[in-house]
Structures are given as structure tokens and as C-alpha cells.
N, C-alpha and C positions, 0 to 999 in steps of 0.2 A: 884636219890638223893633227890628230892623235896617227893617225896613219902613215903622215908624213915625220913625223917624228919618228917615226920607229924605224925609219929610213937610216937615220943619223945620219943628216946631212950638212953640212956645214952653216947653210943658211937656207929658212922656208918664207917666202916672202908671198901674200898672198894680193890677188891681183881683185882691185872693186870698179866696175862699166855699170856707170848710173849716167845720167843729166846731172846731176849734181851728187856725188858720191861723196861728198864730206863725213855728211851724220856715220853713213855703215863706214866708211873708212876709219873713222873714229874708233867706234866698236872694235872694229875688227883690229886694233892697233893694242888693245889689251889683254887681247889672247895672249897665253904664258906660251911663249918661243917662237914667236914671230918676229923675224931678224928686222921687214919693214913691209907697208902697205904700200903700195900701188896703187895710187888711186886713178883712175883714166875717165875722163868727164867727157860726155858727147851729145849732143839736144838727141842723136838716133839709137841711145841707150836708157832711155826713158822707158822701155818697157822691153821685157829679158825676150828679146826673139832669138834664137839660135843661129840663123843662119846671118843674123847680126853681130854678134859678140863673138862667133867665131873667127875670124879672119881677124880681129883686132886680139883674142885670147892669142892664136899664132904668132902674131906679130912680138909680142908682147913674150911668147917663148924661147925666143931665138937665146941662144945661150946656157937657159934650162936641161939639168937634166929629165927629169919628171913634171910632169903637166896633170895636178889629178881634179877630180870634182867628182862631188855625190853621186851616190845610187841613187837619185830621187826621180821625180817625172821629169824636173829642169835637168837635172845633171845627167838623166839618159839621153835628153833630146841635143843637147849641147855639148856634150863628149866626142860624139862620134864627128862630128864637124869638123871640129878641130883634127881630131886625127888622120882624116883622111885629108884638110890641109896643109898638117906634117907631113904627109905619107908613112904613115906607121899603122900598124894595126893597134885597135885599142885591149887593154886590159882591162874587164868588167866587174865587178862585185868582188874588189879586194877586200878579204876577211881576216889573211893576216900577212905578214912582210916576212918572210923568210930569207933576203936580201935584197940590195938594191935593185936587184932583175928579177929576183925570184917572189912569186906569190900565192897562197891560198886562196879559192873560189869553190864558192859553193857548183855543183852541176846535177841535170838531173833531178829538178826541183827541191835541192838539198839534201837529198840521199846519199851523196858522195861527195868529197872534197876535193881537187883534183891542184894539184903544183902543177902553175904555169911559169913559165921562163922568155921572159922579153929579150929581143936583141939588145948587148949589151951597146954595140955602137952608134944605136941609136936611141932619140928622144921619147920616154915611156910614159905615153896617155892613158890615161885609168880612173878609171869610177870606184868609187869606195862605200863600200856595202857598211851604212852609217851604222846601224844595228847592232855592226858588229865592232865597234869600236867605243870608248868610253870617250864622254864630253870634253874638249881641251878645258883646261884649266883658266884661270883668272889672273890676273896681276900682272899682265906684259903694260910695257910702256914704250913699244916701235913706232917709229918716226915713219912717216907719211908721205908720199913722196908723187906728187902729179906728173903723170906722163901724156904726152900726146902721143898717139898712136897715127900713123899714117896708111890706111887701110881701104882697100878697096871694098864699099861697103854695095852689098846687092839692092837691086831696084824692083826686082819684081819680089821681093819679099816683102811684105809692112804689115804694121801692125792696125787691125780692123776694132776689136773690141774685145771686151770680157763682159763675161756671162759667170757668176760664181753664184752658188748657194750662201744663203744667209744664215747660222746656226750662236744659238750663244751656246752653244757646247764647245768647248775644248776642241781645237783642231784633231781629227785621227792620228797623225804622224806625230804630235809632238803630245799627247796626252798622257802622262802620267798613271792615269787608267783609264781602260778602255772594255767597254761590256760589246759582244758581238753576239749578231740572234744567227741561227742557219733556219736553214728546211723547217728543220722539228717546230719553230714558232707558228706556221702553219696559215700566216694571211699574212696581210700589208697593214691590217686592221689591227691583228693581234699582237704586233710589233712594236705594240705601246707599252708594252709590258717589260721591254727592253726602255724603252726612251726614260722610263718611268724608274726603273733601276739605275740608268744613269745621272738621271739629273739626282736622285739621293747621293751620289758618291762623287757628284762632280768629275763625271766621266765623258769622254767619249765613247761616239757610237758606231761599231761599225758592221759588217756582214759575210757570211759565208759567199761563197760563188754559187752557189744552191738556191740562197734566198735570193741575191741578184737576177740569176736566171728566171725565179721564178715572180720577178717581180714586187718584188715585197720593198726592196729599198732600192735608189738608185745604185748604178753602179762606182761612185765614187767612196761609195760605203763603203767597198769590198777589201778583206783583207786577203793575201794568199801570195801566191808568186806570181798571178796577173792581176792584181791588188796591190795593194801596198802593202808593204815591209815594213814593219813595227816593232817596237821592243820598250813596251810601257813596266812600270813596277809591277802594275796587275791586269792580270788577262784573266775575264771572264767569258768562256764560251757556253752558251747558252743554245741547246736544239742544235749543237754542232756533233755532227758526226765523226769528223776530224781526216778530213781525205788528204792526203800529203800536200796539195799546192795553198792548201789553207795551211798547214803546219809550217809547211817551208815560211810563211810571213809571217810568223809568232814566236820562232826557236829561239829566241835572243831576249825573251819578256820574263822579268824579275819569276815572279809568282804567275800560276795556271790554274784557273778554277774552271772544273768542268763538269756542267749539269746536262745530263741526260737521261731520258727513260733508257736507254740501251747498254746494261751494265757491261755489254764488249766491246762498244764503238771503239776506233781507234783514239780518238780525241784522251779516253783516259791512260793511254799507256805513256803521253809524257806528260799530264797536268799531275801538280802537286798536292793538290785537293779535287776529289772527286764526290760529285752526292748525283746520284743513282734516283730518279722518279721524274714526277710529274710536274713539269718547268713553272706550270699554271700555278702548281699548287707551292712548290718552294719557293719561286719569285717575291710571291705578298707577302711569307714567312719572313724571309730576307730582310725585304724593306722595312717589316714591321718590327724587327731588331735592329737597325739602325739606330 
């Protein structure tokens, strides 16, 4: 929504595909500058498939000049559908609006910012790099508005099951703060030392691509640029070395704390606090100042 604002558009009306889409239709009617919701109710929108909700998001476009949705795992898997049944090429990880065609993205694992430029005569699909936008605001009061979609929906796609982790930890993506262990933690076992940090601070938890690989947490832990993109108040990196595609999923997070024995790792050339030793031994210090 903040991204589409920056558009200055005449009108951003945003579009909700549930089985019953009242409740989020609701919500999403008091965002501040939402001209109206869309609400599109289907019994085969009952669970977000992609190659579902596409062809009724197109549908549902016609008219539109821009069509965007998150950098997230739903909004990467769901983006591109759509675009290729506009026929358009999409635009990924908007960071900032330079005009209605024109956009900032990160490339290169965030090393370099690169202006891309969309055809202006036609329909501009885009993913928006959440991270890097501030939260819309509160107090809209937009009218609601049910549409039937008449969509040719796929058959050999359906939805089988879910399989999710249980955690009473704060979600990674949407945490507030978040402690992450790498390498340096040194087991799967010693990793508690992290969990243990976080549940003092009411944090989430999450992981280098180092400790992934090596096993220590799964890989839904993993922050980075084949990780998830994050951008908590406080970012603790713990036994992180700080290799670029870990940095690239944290550049956008309030505060940087970064504990390592390695007083050259990269990790401390953009955290904001840095403490230099032994993670074993500052960790229980930590906690024990809480």
C-alpha cells in the first residue's frame, strides 16, 4: 500500500480471493488511502494456490494500470502468474517509485541498486520489497465492494495439505526482534543458547545460510537473500560472520547487534553495536542483565 501510494494514483483499490473474504475485506477497508476493497469470494479460494488466484487476479485487472503484490514467498509464487497472464514482464523487489514506470531494485544480492523502466503502454506487475517500505497507516474507512470473477480456473492444480512448524515464538518476518545464531554457534545442540536469548526478549528466531547448511536449524530459519527478507527494530547476529546474501535480508532492520570472536568479520562493518568475544560467554552475561 505505501508503495502504491507513492505512485500518486488517482485510486488504489485493493483486491481479497478467500471462500469467504468478509473478515480480511474488513481490515483491509481501514487502511488510510484505499479508494475500495474488492472483495471476490470462491469455495476454490479457500486456500492461497497461485495458479488459482491468478487468472481471477487478471481478470480482476483489466482496466488497472499497476497490479502489485509482496516480496514474500506468496507474493513471489503469485506474481509471476499473473504476469505472464497479462503478458508483461514482471518488476521484482520495488524499493522505491521513481515514477509511475520508473523503479528502484535492489541486484546483486543488494550490492547495487539498479532503475528499471517498465513499458509505459502497458499493464506494470510488481512485487514490492516489504522491507523497504514503511507500514500503511490506519483510519481509512473504504467501501467494500463483492465481485464475481468469471475465470477459467486450472484442474490439475489443488490443494493437498499443509505441513507447518508449531513455535510460540513471534513469526520471523513479522518480529519485532529477532536474534539469529550462524556457523560460530557450533552445533544444533548449542543453538539453545540462541532460543534461550530469545525467548528473554520475546524474539524471534532465525539463521545464518552456514548454520542451515550445516544443519543446526531448519531451513525456514534462514535469513539472507535465499532466506527471508527482514526488517525487525533489533537485529541480533550471533556467530554470524556477515557474508553479503545474509546482509542483503537484514539492510532495512531498525538496530544491528553483532557478537563475534572475529573482530574483522564482515558482520561488524554495518551493525550498530558491535561486542568482540566469546558468544558462550556474553550470551548468559546478556541474559543475566535483562
Amino acid at each position: 500500500m505505501s508503495a502504491a501510494r507513492a505512485l500518486n494514483a488517482d485510486a488504489i483499490d485493493i483486491v481479497v480471493l478467500a471462500a469467504d473474504p468478509a473478515g480480511v475485506a474488513a481490515e483491509a477497508a481501514q487502511i488510510a488511502g484505499v479508494s475500495k476493497v474488492i472483495a471476490v469470494a470462491n469455495a476454490a479460494n479457500a486456500n492461497a494456490i497461485a495458479q488459482v488466484l491468478a487468472p481471477q487476479v487478471a481478470k480482476v485487472a483489466a482496466g488497472y494500470s499497476h497490479v502489485f503484490g509482496p516480496s514474500t514467498t506468496f507474493g513471489k509464487d503469485l506474481m509471476p502468474c499473473v504476469a505472464a497472464l497479462l503478458g508483461v514482464s514482471q518488476v521484482s523487489d520495488i524499493m522505491a517509485v521513481d515514477g509511475s514506470h520508473t523503479f528502484k531494485r535492489p541486484i546483486y544480492a543488494g550490492n547495487a541498486i539498479v532503475t528499471v523502466e517498465a513499458a509505459a503502454d502497458r499493464v506494470v506487475v510488481a512485487t514490492v520489497r516489504t522491507a523497504s517500505w514503511a507500514e500503511a497507516a490506519r483510519g481509512g474507512s473504504a467501501a467494500v465492494e463483492a465481485m464475481q470473477v468469471d475465470a477459467a480456473l486450472p484442474t490439475h492444480t489443488r490443494y493437498v495439505g499443509l505441513a507447518a512448524g508449531k513455535s510460540d515464538r513471534p513469526d520471523l518476518q513479522s518480529a519485532g526482534r529477532v536474534v539469529s545464531g550462524g556457523r560460530g554457534v557450533g552445533s544444533a545442540e548449542n543453538f539453545k543458547i540462541i532460543y534461550d536469548l530469545a525467548d528473554k526478549l520475546g524474539a524471534g528466531v532465525g539463521a545464518s545460510r552456514a548454520a542451515v547448511d550445516a544443519g543446526y536449524v531448519p531451513n525456514e530459519m534462514q535469513v539472507g537473500q535465499t532466506g527471508k527478507i527482514i526488517a525487525p527494530e533489533l537485529y541480533i547476529a550471533v556467530g554470524i560472520s556477515g557474508a553479503i546474501q545474509h546482509l542483503t535480508g537484514i539492510k532495512d532492520a531498525g538496530t544491528i547487534v553483532a557478537i563475534n570472536k572475529d573482530g574483522e568479520a564482515p558482520i561488524f562493518e554495518i551493525a550498530d553495536i558491535g561486542l568482540v568475544g566469546d558468544l558462550f560467554k556474553i550470551l548468559p552475561e546478556l541474559q543475566a542483565a535483562l
